[in-house]
C-alpha positions as CSV (number, residue, x, y, z in Angstrom):
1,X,-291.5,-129.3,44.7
2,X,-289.1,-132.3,43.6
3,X,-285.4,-131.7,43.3
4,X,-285.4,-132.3,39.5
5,X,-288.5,-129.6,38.7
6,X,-286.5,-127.2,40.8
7,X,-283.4,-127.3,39.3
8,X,-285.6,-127.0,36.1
9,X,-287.0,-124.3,37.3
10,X,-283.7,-122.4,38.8
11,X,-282.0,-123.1,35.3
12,X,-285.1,-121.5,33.5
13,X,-284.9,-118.5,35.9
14,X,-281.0,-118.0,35.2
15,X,-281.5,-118.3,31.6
16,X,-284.5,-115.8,31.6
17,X,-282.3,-113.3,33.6
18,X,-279.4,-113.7,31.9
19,X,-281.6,-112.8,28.5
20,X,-282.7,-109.4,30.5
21,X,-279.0,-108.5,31.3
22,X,-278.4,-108.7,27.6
23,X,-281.1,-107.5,25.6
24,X,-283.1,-105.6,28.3
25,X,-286.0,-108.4,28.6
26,X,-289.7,-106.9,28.8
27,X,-290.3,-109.8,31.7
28,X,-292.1,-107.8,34.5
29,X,-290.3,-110.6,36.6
30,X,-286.8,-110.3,38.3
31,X,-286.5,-113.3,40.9
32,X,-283.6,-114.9,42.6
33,X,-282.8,-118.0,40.5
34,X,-283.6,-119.6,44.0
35,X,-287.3,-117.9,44.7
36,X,-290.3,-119.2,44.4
37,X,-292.7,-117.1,41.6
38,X,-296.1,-115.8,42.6
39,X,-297.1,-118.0,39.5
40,X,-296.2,-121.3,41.1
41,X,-298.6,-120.0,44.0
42,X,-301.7,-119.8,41.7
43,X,-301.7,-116.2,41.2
44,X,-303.6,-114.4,39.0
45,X,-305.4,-111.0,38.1
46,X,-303.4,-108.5,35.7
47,X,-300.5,-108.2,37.8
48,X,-300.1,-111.7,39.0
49,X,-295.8,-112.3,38.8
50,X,-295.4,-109.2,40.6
51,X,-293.6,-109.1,43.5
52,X,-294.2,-106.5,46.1
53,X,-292.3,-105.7,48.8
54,X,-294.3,-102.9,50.8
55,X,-292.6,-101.1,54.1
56,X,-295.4,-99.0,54.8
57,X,-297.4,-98.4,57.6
58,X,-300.6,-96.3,58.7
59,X,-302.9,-95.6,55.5
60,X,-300.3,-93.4,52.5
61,X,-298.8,-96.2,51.8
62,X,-300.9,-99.4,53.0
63,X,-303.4,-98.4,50.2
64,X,-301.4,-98.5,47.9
65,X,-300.3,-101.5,48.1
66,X,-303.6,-103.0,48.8
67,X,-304.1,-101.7,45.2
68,X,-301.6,-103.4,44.2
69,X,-302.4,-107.1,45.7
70,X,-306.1,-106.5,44.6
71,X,-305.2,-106.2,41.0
72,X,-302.7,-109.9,41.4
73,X,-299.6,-108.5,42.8
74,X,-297.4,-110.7,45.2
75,X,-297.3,-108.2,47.9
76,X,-295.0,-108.9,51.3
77,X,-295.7,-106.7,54.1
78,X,-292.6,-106.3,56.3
79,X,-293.4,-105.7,60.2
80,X,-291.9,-104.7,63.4
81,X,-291.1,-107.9,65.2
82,X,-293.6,-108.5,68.0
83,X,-295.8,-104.9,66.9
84,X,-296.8,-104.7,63.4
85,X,-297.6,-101.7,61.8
86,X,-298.8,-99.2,64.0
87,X,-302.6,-99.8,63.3
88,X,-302.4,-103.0,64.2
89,X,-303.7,-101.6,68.1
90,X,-306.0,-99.0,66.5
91,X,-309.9,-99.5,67.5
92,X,-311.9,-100.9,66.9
93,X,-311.6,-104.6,66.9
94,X,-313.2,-107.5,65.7
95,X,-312.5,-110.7,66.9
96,X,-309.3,-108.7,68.4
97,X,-308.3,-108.0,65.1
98,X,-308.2,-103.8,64.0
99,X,-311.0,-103.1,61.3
100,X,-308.3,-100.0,60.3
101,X,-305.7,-102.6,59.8
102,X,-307.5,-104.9,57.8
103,X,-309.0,-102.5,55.8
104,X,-306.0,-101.5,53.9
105,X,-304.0,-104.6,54.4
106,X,-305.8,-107.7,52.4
107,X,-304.1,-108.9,50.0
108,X,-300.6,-109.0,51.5
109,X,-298.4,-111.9,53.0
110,X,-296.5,-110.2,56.7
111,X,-293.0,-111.1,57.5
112,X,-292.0,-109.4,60.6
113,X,-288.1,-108.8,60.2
114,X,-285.7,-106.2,62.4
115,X,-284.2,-104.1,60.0
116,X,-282.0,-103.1,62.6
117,X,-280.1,-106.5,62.6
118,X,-277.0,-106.9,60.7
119,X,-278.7,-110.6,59.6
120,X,-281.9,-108.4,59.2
121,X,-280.3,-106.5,56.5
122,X,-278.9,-108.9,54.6
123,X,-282.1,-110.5,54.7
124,X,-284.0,-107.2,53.3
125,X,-281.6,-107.0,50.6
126,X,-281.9,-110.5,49.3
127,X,-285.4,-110.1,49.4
128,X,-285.1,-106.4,47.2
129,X,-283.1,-108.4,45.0
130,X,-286.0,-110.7,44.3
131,X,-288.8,-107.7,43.9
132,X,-289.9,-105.8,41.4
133,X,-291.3,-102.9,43.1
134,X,-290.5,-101.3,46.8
135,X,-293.1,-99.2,48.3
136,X,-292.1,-97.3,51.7
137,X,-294.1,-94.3,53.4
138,X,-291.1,-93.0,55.7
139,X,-289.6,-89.8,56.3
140,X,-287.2,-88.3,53.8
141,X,-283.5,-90.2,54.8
142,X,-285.5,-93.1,57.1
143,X,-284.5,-95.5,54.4
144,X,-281.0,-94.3,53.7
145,X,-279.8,-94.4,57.0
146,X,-281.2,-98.1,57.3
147,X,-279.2,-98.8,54.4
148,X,-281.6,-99.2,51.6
149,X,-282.2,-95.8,50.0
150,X,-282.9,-95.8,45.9
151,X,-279.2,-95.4,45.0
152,X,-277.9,-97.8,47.1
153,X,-280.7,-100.8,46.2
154,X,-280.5,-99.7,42.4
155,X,-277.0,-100.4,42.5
156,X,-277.9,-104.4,43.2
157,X,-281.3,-104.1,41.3
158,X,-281.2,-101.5,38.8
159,X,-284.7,-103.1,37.6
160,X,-286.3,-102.5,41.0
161,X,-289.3,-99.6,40.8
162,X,-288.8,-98.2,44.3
163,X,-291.8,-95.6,45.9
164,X,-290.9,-92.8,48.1
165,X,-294.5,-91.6,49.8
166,X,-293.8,-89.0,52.4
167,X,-295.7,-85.9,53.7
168,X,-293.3,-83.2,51.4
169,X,-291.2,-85.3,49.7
170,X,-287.5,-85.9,49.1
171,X,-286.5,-82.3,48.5
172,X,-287.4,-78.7,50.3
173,X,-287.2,-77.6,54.0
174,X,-290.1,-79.6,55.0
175,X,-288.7,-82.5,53.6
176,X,-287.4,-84.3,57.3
177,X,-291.0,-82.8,58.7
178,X,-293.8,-85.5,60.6
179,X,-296.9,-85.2,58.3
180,X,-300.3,-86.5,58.5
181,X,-303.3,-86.1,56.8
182,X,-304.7,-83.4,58.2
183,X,-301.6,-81.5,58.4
184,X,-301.5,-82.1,54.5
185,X,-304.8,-80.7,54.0
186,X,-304.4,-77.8,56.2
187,X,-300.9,-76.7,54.7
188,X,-302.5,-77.3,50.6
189,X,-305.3,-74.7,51.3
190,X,-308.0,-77.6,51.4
191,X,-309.5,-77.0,54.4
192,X,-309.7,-73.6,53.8
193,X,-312.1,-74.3,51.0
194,X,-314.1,-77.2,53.4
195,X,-316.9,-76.4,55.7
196,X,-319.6,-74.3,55.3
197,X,-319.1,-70.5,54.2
198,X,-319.5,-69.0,57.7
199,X,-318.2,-71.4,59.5
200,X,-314.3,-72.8,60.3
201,X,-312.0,-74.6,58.1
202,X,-313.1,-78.0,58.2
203,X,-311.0,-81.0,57.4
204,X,-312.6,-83.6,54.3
205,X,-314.1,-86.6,56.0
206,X,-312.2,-89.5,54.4
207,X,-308.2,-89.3,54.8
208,X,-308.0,-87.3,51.0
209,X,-304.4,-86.9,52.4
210,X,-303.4,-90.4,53.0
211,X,-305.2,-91.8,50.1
212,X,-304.8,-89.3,47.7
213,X,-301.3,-90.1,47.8
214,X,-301.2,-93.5,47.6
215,X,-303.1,-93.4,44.5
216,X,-300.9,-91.1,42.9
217,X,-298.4,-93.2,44.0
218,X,-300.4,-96.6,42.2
219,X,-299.8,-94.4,39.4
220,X,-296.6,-93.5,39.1
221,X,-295.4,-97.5,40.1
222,X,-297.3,-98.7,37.2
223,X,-295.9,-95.8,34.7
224,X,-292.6,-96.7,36.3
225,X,-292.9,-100.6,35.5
226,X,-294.4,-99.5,31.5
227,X,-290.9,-97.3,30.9
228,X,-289.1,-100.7,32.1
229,X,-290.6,-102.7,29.9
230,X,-289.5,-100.0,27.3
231,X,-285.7,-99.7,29.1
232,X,-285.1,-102.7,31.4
233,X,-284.7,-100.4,34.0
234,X,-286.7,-99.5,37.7
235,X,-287.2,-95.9,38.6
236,X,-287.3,-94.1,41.7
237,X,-291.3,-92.3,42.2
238,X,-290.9,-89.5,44.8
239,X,-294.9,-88.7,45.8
240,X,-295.4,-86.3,48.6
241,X,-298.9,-85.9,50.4
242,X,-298.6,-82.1,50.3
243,X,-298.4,-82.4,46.4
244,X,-300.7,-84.1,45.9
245,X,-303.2,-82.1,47.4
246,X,-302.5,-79.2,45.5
247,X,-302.8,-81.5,42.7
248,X,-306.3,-82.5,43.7
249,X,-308.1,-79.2,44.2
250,X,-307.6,-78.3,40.8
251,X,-309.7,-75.6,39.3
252,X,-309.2,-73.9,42.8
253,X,-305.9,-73.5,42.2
254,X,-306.2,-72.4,38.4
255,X,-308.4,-70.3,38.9
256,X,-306.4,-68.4,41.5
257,X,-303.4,-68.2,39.3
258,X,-305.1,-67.4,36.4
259,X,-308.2,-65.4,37.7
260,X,-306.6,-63.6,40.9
261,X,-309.8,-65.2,42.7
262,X,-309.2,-66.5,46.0
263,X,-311.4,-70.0,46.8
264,X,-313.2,-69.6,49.8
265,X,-315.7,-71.8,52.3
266,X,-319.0,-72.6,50.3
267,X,-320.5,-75.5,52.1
268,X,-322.4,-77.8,49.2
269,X,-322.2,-74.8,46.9
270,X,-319.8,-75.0,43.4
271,X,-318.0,-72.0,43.0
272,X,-318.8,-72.0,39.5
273,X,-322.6,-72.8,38.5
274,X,-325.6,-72.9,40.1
275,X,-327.8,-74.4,41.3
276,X,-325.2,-77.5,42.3
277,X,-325.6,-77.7,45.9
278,X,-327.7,-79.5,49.0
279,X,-331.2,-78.2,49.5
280,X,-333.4,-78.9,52.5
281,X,-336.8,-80.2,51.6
282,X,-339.7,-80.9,54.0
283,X,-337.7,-84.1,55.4
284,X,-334.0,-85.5,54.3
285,X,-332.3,-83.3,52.3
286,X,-331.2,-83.7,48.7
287,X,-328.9,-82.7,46.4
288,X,-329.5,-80.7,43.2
289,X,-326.8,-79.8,40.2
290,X,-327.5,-77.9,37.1
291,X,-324.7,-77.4,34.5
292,X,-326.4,-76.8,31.0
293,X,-329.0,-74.7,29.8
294,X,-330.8,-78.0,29.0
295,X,-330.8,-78.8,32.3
296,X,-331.7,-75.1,33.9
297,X,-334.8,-75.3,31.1
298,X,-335.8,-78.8,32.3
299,X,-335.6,-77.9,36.3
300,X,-337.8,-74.6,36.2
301,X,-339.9,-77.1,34.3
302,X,-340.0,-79.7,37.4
303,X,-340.2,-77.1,39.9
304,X,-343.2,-75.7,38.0
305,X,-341.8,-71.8,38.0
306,X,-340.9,-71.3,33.9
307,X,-341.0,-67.8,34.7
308,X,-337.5,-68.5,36.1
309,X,-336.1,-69.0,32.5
310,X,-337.3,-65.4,31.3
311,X,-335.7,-63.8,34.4
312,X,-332.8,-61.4,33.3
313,X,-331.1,-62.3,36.9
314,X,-330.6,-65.9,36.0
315,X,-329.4,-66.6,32.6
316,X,-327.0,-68.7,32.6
317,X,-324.9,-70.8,35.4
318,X,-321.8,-68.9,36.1
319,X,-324.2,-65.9,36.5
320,X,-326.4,-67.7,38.7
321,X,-323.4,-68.5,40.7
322,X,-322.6,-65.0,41.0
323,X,-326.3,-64.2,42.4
324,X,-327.0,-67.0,43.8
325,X,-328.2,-65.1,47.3
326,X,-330.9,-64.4,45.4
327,X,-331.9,-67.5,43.6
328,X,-331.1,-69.5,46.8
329,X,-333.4,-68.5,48.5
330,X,-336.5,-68.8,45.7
331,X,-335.4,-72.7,45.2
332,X,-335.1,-73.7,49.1
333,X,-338.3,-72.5,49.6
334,X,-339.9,-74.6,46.4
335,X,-337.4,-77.2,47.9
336,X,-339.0,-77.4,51.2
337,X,-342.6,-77.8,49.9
338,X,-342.3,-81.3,49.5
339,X,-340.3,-84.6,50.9
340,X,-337.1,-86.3,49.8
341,X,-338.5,-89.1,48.3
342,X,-341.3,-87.2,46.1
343,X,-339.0,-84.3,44.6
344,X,-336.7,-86.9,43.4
345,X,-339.1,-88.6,41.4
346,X,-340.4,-85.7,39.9
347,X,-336.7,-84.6,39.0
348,X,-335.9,-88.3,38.0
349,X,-338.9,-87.9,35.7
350,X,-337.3,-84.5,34.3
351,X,-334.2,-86.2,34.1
352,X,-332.0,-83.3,36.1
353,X,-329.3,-84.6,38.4
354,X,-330.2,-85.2,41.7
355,X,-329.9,-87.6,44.6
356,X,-330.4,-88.3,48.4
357,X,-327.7,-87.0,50.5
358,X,-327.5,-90.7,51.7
359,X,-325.9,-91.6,55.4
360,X,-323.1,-94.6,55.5
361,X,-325.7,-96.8,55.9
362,X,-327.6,-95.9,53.1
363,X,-325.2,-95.5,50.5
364,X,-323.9,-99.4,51.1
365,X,-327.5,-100.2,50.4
366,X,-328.2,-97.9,47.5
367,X,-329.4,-100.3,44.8
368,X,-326.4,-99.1,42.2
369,X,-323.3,-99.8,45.0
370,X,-325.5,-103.4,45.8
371,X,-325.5,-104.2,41.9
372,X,-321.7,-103.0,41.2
373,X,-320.7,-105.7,44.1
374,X,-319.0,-103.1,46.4
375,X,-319.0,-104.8,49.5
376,X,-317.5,-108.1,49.7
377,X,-317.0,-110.7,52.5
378,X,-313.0,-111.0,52.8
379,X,-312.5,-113.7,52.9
380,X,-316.0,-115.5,51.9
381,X,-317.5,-117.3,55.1
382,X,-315.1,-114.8,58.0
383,X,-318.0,-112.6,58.3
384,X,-315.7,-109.5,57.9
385,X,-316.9,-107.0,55.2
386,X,-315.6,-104.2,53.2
387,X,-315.5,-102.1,50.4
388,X,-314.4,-104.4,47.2
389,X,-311.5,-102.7,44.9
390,X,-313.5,-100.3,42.7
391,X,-311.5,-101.2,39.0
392,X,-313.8,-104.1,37.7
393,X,-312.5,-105.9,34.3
394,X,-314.9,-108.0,32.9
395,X,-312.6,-109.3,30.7
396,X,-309.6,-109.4,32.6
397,X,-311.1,-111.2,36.3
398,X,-309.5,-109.7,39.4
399,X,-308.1,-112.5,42.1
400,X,-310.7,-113.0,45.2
401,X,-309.2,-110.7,47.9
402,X,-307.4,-112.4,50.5
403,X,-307.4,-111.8,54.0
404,X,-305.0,-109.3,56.6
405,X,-302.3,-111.1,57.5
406,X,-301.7,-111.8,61.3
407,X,-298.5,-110.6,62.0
408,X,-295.5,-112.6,60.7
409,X,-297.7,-115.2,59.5
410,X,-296.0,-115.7,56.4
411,X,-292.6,-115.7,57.6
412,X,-291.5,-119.3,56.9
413,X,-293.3,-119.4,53.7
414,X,-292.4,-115.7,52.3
415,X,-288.0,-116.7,52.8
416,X,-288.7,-119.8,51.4
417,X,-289.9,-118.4,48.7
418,X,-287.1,-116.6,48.3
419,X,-284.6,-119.4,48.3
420,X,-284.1,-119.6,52.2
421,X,-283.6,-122.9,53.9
422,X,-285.0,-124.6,56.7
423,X,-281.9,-124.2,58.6
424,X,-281.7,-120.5,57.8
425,X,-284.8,-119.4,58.8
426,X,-284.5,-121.3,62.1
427,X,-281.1,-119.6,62.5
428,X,-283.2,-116.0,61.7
429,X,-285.9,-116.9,64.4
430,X,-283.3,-118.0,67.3
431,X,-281.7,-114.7,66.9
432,X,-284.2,-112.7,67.0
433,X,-284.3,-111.2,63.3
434,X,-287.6,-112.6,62.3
């Protein structure tokens, strides 16, 4: 950039922020006079000219701001020097990279800094200065006793939306407690409602924990950065994994406060209506899930057995439900007459809802996820695949995803951006901060 277009461009910036001091500006940008905007990088998508900076690590928090980045945000990762983020080492590789690491961190530019270092800090806070939004997935007080807990960065930028992810929180005895996922699910009562019904408490497959929170967390950022726009003031989102857990079983909860029922181990079952659950047939098995009488009339129909309508035993879902050790056992043995592929054309053709129970493999090549696009080559030609971000816009396009970062690969180019200068950032780097 000449001299001339960047003193254009810092005199624009002042002006822009001054306008915000005064009349509480609905710019979703507050840079140093002295960065560099994610505009003048080419960004786009629906949150391009957000800046990001994201000091998380392991999965509630990384997916987040992957989220984020997907959907055009500017989002700087900040690293241990000389280790990363934790799942940097995690197996397995490829090309000596960690497919757990890249999966949650496209999208993001890494600047390895020692927030430790007296330089360090004051490096951190010019670069909080400059953000918008601060995501960080510590323990409760981990940021305050670095210096840069929410009432102490609000105080030098009261715009700044800053994101608190933690396994309980900011407040309560647990609050200074380790968490992980599993711990979440456990203490919520999930895993007590996983598995099947005679067997142990199972934990969910995917990290429901981790990623549950992270996406409430998406959520509150955004609703934060709306209210600013209103205000011209940043917000501080406390999200806890346990909470949201609780938040996410839903009617299992309700109905226990409500009802006085107890949820318990079903395996495929719902607690509610029936017949919604897996069903062995004379191969793969499939899944089967009535809700309406329409569709109870149109199965007896496919199954050949209308005699099942007229049975006083089974009249409607929630009383199915509540007998279904005797209608379970009518239906697997229909069920197990025929193969996968032929019961679910004859239940296609009756149009009740029903589906393979596919494996990894072959739910990435179900037709439906193939035409949706969701699994993309990041970044096209590296031969490394994953699952594309799963908001599509058609009129708004999303940016192409961009790559991991390797670990403080950005670091010249992210404090430049932020109005460092050559001879600063060589100063960083001989001492060690960067």
């Amino acid at each position: 950039m000449s001299t001339s277009r960047h003193l254009m461009k810092v005199a624009h910036q002042s002006l822009a922020r001054s306008a915000a001091c005064s009349d509480g500006s609905r710019s979703l940008n507050f840079m140093n006079a002295d960065a560099t905007s994610p505009e003048d990088r080419g960004a786009s998508g629906p949150l391009s000219g957000l800046r990001v900076i994201d000091a998380t690590h392991m999965l509630a928090g990384p997916y987040c701001t992957w989220l984020l980045g997907a959907l055009g945000a500017d989002v700087v990762k900040i690293e241990r020097r000389g280790a990363g983020d934790f799942t940097r080492i995690i197996a397995p590789f490829k090309d000596e990279k960690s497919i757990y690491f890249m999966s949650v961190n496209r999208n993001k530019r890494s600047l390895t800094l020692d927030l430790k270092h007296p330089r360090g800090k004051a490096v951190m806070k010019r670069l909080l200065t400059g953000a918008d939004v601060f995501v960080e997935n510590n323990r409760a007080g981990v940021m305050d006793r670095l210096g840069f807990g929410y009432e102490t960065v609000a105080a030098f930028n009261p715009r700044l939306v800053y994101a608190s992810i933690s396994g309980f929180g900011q407040t309560g005895p647990y609050r200074h407690k380790p968490s992980f996922d599993a711990i979440a699910q456990a203490l919520s009562g999930m895993m007590s409602i996983t598995g099947e019904e005679a067997g142990p408490p199972a934990r969910v497959g995917a990290s429901i924990g981790d990623i549950g929170s992270s996406l409430f967390a998406t959520i509150g950022v955004l609703s934060a950065l709306q209210q600013r726009e209103r205000t011209g003031r940043g917000t501080f989102v406390d999200v806890a994994m346990l909470d949201c857990q609780l938040a996410l079983m839903e009617n299992a909860i309700a109905r226990f406060l409500n009802a006085g029922e107890t949820p318990r181990r079903l395996g495929s079952r719902h607690p509610l209506i029936a017949p919604f659950q897996a069903f062995a047939t004379a191969d793969e098995p499939i899944a089967v899930c009535v809700d309406t009488a329409e569709q109870w009339e149109r199965l007896c129909g496919a199954l050949a057995r209308p005699d099942l309508l007229a049975d006083p035993r089974f009249p409607s879902g929630s009383v199915r439900a509540d007998r279904h050790a005797e209608l379970e056992p009518i239906l697997a043995e229909l069920f197990r007459s025929r193969g996968r592929a032929e019961w679910l054309a004859v239940l296609d053709k009756a149009d009740v809802p029903a589906s393979a129970i596919n494996s990894v493999p072959e739910a990435l090549q179900d037709p439906q996820v193939v035409s949706r696009n969701m699994v993309k080559e990041v970044p096209a030609g590296s031969g490394l695949r994953f699952v594309s971000m799963p908001i599509q816009m058609p009129h708004t396009p999303l940016p192409d995803e961009k790559a991991p970062p390797a670990l403080g690969e950005h670091n010249d180019e992210i404090l430049a951006d932020f109005g460092f200068s050559p001879e600063e950032i060589d100063a960083l780097r001989a001492e060690a901060v960067i």
